[in-house]
C-alpha beads as a LAMMPS data file, in Angstrom:
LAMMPS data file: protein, C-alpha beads

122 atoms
121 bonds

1 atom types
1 bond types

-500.0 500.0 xlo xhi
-500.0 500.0 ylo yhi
-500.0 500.0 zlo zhi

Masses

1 110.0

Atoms # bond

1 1 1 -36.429 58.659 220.929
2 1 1 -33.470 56.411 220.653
3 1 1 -30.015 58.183 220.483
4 1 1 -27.774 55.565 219.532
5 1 1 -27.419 53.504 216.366
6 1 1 -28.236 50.234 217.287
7 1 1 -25.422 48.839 214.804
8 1 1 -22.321 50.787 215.093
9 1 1 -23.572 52.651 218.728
10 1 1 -22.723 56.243 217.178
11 1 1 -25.116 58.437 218.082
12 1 1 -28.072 59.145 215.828
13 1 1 -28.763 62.695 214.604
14 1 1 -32.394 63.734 213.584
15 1 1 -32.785 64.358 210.470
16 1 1 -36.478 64.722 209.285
17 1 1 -39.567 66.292 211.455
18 1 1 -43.228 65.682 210.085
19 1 1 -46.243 67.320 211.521
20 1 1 -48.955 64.375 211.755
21 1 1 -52.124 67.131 211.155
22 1 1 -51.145 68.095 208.044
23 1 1 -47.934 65.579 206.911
24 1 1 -45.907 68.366 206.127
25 1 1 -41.676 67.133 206.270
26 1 1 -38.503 69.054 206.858
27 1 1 -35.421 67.643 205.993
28 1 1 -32.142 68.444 207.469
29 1 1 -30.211 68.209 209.963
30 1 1 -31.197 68.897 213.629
31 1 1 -29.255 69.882 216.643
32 1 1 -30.772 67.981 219.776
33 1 1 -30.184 69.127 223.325
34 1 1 -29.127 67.155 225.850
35 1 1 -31.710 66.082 227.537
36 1 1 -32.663 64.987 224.404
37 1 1 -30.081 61.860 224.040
38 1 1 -30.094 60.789 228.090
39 1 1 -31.569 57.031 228.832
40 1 1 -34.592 56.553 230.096
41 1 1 -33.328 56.409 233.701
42 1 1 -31.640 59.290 234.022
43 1 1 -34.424 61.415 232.376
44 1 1 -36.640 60.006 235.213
45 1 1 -34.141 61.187 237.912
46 1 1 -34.236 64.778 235.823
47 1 1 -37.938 64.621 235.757
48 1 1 -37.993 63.663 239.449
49 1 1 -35.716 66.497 240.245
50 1 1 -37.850 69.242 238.436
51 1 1 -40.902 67.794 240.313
52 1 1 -39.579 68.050 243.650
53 1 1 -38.317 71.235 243.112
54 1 1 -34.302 70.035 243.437
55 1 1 -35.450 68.244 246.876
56 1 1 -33.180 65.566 247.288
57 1 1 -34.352 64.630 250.309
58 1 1 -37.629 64.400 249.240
59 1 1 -36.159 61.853 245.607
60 1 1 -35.149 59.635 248.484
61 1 1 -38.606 59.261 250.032
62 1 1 -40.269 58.880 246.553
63 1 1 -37.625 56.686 245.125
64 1 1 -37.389 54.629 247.916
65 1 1 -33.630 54.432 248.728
66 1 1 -30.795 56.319 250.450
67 1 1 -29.782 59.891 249.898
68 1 1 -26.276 58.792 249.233
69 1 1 -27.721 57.081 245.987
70 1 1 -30.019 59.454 245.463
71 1 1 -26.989 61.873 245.205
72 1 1 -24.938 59.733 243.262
73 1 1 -27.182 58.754 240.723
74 1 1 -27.828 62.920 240.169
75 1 1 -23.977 62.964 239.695
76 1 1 -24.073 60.635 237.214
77 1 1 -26.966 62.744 235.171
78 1 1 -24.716 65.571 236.086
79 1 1 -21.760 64.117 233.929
80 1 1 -24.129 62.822 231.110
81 1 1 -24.680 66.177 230.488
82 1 1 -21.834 67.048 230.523
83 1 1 -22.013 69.369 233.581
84 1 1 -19.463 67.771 235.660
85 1 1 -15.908 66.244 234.471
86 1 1 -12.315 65.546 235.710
87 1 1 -11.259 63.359 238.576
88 1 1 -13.594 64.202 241.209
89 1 1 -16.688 63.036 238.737
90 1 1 -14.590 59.367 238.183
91 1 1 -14.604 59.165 242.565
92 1 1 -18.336 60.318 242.539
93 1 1 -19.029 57.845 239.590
94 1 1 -17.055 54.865 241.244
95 1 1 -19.086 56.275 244.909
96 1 1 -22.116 55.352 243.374
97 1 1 -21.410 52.303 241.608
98 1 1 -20.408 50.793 245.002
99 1 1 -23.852 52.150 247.135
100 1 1 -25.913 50.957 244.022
101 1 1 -24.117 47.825 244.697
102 1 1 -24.314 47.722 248.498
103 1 1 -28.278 48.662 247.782
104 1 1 -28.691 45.645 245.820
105 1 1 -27.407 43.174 248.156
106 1 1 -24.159 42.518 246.048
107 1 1 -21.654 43.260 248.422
108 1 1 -21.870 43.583 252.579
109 1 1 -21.782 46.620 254.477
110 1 1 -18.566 46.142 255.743
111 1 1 -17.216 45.898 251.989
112 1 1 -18.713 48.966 251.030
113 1 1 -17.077 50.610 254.323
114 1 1 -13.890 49.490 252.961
115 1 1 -14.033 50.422 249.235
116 1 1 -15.273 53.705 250.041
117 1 1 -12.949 54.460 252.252
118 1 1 -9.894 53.596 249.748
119 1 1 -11.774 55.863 247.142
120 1 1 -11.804 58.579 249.823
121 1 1 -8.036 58.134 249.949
122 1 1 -7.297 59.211 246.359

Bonds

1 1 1 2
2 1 2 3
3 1 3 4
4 1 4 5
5 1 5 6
6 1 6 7
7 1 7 8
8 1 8 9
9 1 9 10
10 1 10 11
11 1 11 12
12 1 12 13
13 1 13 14
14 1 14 15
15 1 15 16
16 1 16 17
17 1 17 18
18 1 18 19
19 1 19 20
20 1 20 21
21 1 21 22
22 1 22 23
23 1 23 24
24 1 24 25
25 1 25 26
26 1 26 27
27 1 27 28
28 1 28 29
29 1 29 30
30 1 30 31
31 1 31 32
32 1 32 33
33 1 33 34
34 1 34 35
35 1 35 36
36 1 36 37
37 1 37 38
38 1 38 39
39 1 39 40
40 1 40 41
41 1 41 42
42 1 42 43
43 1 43 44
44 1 44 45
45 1 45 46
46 1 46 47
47 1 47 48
48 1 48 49
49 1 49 50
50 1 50 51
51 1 51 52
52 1 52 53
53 1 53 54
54 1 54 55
55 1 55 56
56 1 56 57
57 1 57 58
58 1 58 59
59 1 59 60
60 1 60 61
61 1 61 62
62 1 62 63
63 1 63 64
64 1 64 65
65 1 65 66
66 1 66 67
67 1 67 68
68 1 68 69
69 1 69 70
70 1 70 71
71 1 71 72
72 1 72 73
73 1 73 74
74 1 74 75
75 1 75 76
76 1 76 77
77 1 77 78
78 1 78 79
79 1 79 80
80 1 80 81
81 1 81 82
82 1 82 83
83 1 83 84
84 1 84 85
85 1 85 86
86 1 86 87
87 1 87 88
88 1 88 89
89 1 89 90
90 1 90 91
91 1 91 92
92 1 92 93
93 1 93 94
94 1 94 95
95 1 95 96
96 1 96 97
97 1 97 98
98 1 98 99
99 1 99 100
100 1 100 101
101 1 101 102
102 1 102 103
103 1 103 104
104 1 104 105
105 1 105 106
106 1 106 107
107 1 107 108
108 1 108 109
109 1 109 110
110 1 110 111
111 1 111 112
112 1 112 113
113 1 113 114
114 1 114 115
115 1 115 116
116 1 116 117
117 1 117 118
118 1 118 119
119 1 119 120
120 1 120 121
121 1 121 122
């Protein structure tokens, strides 16, 4: 279901709910949770996460990549829902923004090192 309007990026509200046995229609106006509005990729983490029974360890074998990023990017779902705020979520946020990074081959070990070591610093 998309969340956000793709003209002004506000985000969209349901407002109609049809049952496609019989075509019956309510109108209104309909609170969503929030799982509800998260992208694709983080409802796969969340999904992953139910699956492996909060495992972490066992995301990073599925998924493929480090625990570090497997941590970060269930942060990041963390704050989308709106579970986790302040200061310490804009380190963890910036954390896994440069891992992603250094897992993509954009940036050397050695520069990862050194920018997460200034973020530790704050």
């Amino acid at each position: 279901m998309p969340h956000e309007c793709p003209v002004c990026h506000s985000r969209l509200e349901v407002t109609a709910l049809a049952c496609p046995t019989c075509q019956t229609r309510l109108e209104g106006r309909f609170a969503v949770n929030e799982f509800a509005a998260l992208p694709p990729e983080q409802l796969e983490i969340l999904r992953l996460f139910v699956k492996t029974r909060g495992n972490l360890k066992e995301m990073e074998r599925i998924l493929g990549v480090s625990y570090p990023t497997v941590r970060a990017r269930f942060e990041t779902l963390l704050r989308s829902l709106g579970y986790e705020e302040g200061p310490a979520a804009d380190v963890a946020a910036e954390r896994a923004a440069v891992l992603e990074q250094l897992e993509r081959g954009e940036i050397s070990a050695d520069e990862a090192a050194e920018l997460l070591r200034a973020l530790k610093k704050r």
